[in-house]
N, C-alpha and C positions, 0 to 999 in steps of 0.2 A: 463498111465495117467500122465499130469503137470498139478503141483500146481502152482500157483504166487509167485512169489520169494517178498516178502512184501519189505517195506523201509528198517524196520529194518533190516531184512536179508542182505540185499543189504549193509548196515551202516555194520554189520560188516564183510563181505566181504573185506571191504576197510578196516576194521583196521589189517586185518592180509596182507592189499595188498600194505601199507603204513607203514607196520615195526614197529605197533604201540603194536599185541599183537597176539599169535595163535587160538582166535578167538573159545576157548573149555573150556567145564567145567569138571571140575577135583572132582572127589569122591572116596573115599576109606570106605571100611565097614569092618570090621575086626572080627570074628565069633570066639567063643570058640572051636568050631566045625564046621569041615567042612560041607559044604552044598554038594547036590548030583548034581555034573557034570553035566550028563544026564539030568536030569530036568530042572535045569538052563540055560544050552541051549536051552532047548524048550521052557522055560519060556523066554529068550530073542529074539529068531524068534515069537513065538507067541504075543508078545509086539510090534513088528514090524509088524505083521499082523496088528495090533489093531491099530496103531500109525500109517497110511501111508506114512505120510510124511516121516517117517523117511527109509523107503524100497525107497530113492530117490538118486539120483544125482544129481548136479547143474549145470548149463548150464547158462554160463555168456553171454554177450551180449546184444544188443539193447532191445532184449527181455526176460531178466536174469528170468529162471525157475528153477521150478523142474521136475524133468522125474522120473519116477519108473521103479525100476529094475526088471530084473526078478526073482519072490519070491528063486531062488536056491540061489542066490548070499546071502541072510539074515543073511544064517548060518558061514559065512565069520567073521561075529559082535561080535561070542565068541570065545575066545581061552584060553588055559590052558595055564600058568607059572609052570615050575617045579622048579623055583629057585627065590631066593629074587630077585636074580640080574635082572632077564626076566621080573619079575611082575615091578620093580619100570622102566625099559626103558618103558615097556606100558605107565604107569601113565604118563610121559612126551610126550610121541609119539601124532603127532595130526593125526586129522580123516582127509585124504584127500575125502573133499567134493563133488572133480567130480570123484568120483567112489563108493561112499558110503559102506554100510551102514551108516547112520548119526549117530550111536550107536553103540559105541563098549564095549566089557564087558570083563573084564579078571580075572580069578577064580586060585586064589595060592594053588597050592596042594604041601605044602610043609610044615617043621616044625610048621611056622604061616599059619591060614586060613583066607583070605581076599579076598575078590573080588573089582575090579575097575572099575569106568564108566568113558566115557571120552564121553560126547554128542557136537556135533557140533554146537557152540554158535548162530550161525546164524539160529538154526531150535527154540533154544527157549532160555529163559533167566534165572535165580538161581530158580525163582519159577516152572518154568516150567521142571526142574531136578530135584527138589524133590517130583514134582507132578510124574514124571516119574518112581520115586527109590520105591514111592508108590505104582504105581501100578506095577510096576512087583513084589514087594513083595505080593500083590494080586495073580495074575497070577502063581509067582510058590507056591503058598499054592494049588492053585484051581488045578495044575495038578499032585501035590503030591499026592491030594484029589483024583484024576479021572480023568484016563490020555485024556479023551475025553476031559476035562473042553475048552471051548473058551471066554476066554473074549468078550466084546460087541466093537465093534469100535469105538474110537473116532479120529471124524475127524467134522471139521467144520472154522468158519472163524477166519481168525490168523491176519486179519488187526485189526489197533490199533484205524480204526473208531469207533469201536462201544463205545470205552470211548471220544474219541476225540467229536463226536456227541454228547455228552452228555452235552456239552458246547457251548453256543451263542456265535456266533460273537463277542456281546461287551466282553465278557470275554476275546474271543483268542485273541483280539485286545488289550485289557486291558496287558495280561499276552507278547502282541509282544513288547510292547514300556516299559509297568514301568515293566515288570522285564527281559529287559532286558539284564541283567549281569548275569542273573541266571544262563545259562549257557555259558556264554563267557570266558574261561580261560584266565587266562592275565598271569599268574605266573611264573616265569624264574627259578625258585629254584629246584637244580636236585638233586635226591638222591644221593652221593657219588659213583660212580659205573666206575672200569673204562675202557676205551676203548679201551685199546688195549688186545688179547689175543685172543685165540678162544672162545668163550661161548658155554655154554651146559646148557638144561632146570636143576632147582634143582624147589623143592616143602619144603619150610621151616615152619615145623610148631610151634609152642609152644600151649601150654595146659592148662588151667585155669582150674582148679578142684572145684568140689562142693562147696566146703566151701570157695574158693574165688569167686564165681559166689555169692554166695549165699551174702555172706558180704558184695559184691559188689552193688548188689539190694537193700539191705537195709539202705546204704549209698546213693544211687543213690534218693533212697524213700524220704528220711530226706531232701535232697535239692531240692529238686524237678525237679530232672533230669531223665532221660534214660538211661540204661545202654551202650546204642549207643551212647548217649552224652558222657558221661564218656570215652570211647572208643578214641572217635574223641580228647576229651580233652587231653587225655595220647600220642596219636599219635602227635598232635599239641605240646608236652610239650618235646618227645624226638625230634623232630624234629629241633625244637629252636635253640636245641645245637648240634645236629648231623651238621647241615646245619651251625652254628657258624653263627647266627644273632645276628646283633646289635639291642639292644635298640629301641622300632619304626620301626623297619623292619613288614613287612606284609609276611604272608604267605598264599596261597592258598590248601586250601584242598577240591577237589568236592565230591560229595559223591553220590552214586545210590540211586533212588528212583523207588519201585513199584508204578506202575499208575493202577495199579489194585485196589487202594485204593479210586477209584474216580468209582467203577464200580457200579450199578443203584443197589439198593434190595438186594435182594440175588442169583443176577446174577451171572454166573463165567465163565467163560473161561474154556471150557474142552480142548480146542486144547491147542498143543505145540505151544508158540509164545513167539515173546520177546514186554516186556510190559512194560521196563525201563527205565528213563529217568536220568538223570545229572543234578544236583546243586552245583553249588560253595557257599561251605563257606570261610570265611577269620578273621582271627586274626593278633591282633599286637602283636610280641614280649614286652613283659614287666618281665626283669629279676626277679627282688625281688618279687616271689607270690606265694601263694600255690597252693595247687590241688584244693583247693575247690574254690579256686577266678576264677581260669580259669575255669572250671565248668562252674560256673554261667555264665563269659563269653560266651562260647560255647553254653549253652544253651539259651541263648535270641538271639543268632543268629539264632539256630535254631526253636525257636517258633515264629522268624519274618517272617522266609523262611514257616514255617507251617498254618500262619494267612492268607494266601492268593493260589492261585490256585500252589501248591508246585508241581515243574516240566512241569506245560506246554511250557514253552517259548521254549524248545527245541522242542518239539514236533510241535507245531505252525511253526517252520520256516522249519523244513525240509519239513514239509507237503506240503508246500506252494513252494517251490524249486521244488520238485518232479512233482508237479502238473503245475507249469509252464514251467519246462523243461523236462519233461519227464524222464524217467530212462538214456538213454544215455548220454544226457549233463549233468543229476543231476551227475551221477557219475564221468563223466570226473574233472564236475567243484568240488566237493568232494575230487576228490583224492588230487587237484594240494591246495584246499583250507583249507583242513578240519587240524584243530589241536586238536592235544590230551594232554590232564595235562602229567605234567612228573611226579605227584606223586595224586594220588587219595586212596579212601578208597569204599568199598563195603561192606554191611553186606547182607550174604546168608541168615539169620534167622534160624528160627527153622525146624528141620528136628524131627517126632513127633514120639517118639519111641515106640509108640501102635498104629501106623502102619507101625512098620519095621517088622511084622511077615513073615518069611519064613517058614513056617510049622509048628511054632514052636520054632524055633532058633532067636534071636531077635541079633543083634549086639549090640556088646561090645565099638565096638570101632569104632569112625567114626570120618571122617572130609570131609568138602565140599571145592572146593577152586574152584574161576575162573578163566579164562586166565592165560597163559604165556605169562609174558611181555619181551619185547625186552628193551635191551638197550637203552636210557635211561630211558624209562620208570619205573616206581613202584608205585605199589599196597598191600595196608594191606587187608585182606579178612577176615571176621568174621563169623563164623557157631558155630550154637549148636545145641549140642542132647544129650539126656540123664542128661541135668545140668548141664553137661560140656560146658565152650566155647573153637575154637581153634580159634585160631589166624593165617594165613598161607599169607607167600608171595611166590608167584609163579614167577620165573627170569629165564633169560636167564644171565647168567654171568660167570666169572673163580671161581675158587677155594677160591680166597681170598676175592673174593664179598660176597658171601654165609656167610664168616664166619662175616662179617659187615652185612650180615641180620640178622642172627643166634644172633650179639649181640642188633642190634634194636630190635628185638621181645621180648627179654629177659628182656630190658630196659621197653618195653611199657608195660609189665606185671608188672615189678618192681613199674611202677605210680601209677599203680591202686590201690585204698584204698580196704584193705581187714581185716584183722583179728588186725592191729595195729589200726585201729580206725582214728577220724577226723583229715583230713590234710589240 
């Protein structure tokens, strides 16, 4: 059976075909106890049952698809780690698309007990991988439960009409001219990273714990910010000085948006799809300020970006490129035109840890992270679960880049107001 290889799919095709990023989403679950092998692979083939899309391969061209494999190839998707060393090359390794599965899973049987997902970003986007981590924690309770259990299929439409429809004309027309800039990167300013050496993927995290998540919200309450604002605030504030801006310098930071927040009732999206769209925000450096001034800053930038249709302007022009060139020229004219921020931000959200049940065993320890960027690329990633946030960049770079992310992440923790009170 082919599926339609949607825009989005298509869009990120190009960013891993244009050196922009590897185009996969990165998960780690971490168990006091290990889970049972055997089950887990049935529970990942039978998720692949359930998922069709993902039992595919991709076939580029004039008429860029998907094809389905044949169901033996599934079991291909899990493998065992006997060593730390095996388990973390997975975690960076990407899913080659034209042979799939579009889902790979890898279970540490070793001192620590972790399992890893790496899902192929072009089958769906942050929410559609934790929609995913959901249900196969369903799935292996149900064959823990009874080894006949089969999940129900989902499968259905993955184009991003059905919210795009949701909006008139004067809106898309509205949302093509005044905003924009919404998604127009303009920004020259490169994370520090440097070019020559070999690189190799790293996955860098840092850890926000209860009690600073928790002081963090109740500061974020008091000003009436988000703790995504705060985030973006702390990012923009190391950045200042990492980047050594003067006075009145401008920096660009775009940041991901679910368009699923425009979805009708209580509509949803059962299929795996990508449903994300990009906004730039932007500040001026102003040395002498505290946390809370920029705060406020940050945030009326973004309840300006929120007052009006947040994220369509991108969506509106691809559509329209696509539709009047087709997939072959859109991509051609894509690859030689399309640019990417050399520095953005992404919040994955919340991953809900009353439905991380595996039989019973709930994870301890988790982080979500997206792509691996390429030089010069860089991205801050944000995920929680359990009360916890992590923070993770994901890079292609040497030895001594890492340790210059290792100290930005460490920085951007250090902004954040927590147990010292108003700054």
């Amino acid at each position: 059976m082919e599926y339609t290889a949607e825009i989005f799919d298509q869009l990120q095709w190009l960013y891993g075909r244009n050196g922009f990023n590897d185009h996969q989403i990165h998960g780690v679950l971490g168990f006091e106890r290990p889970l049972d092998s055997e089950i887990l692979k049935r529970a990942v083939v039978a998720s692949i049952q359930a998922i069709p899309i993902l039992g595919t391969r991709y076939i580029d061209g004039a008429n860029p698809r998907w094809t389905s494999l044949d169901p033996v190839d599934y079991e291909r998707a899990f493998v065992i780690a006997l060593t730390q060393v095996e388990f973390e090359a997975f975690v960076v390794a990407k899913v080659d698309e034209r042979i799939g599965p579009q889902i790979q899973v890898c279970a540490l049987n070793a001192d620590r007990h972790a399992v890893a997902f790496k899902l192929n970003h072009m089958i769906c986007d942050a929410a559609g991988f934790k929609q995913y981590l959901e249900l196969l924690a369903r799935i292996y309770t149900g064959l823990a439960t009874g080894a006949n259990y089969q999940p129900p299929t989902i499968a259905g439409d993955r184009s991003p009409d059905a919210i795009l429809d949701t909006f008139g004309w004067a809106v898309k027309l509205k949302s093509l001219f005044a905003q924009s800039q919404d998604s127009d990167w303009t920004g020259k300013q490169k994370f520090p990273l440097s070019d020559d050496g070999e690189a190799r993927p790293y996955v860098v995290a840092h850890r926000l714990d209860r009690a600073k998540v928790g002081a963090l919200k109740n500061y974020c309450r008091s000003k009436g910010a988000t703790v995504n604002d705060a985030l973006l605030t702390a990012m923009y504030r190391v950045l200042f000085r990492t980047l050594a801006l003067k006075s009145g310098d401008t920096l660009q930071i775009p940041i991901m948006v679910d368009m699923r927040r425009y979805v009708s009732g209580n509509a949803q999206f059962e299929s795996l799809t990508n449903l994300t769209s990009m906004v730039c925000t932007q500040l001026d450096y102003r040395p002498i300020e505290s946390f809370g001034d920029t705060l406020a800053r940050a945030t009326a930038v973004m309840l300006d970006k929120k007052s009006d249709v947040f994220g369509l302007n991108g969506w509106v022009k691809l559509k329209l490129v696509f539709a009047a060139l087709g997939n072959r020229t859109a991509n051609r004219l894509l690859r030689s035109r399309l640019k990417q921020p050399f520095i953005c931000m992404t919040n994955i959200g919340t991953l809900e840890s009353e439905r991380m049940y595996f039989s019973g065993a709930r994870p301890n320890d988790v982080y979500l992270c997206g792509s691996i960027k390429y030089r010069p690329y860089f991205q801050l990633a944000v995920s929680t679960y359990n009360g916890e946030t992590t923070l993770t960049v994901n890079q292609y770079c040497v030895g001594a880049d890492r340790q210059r992310v290792v100290a930005f992440l460490d920085d951007v923790g250090a902004e954040l107001p927590g147990d010292s009170g108003d700054r």
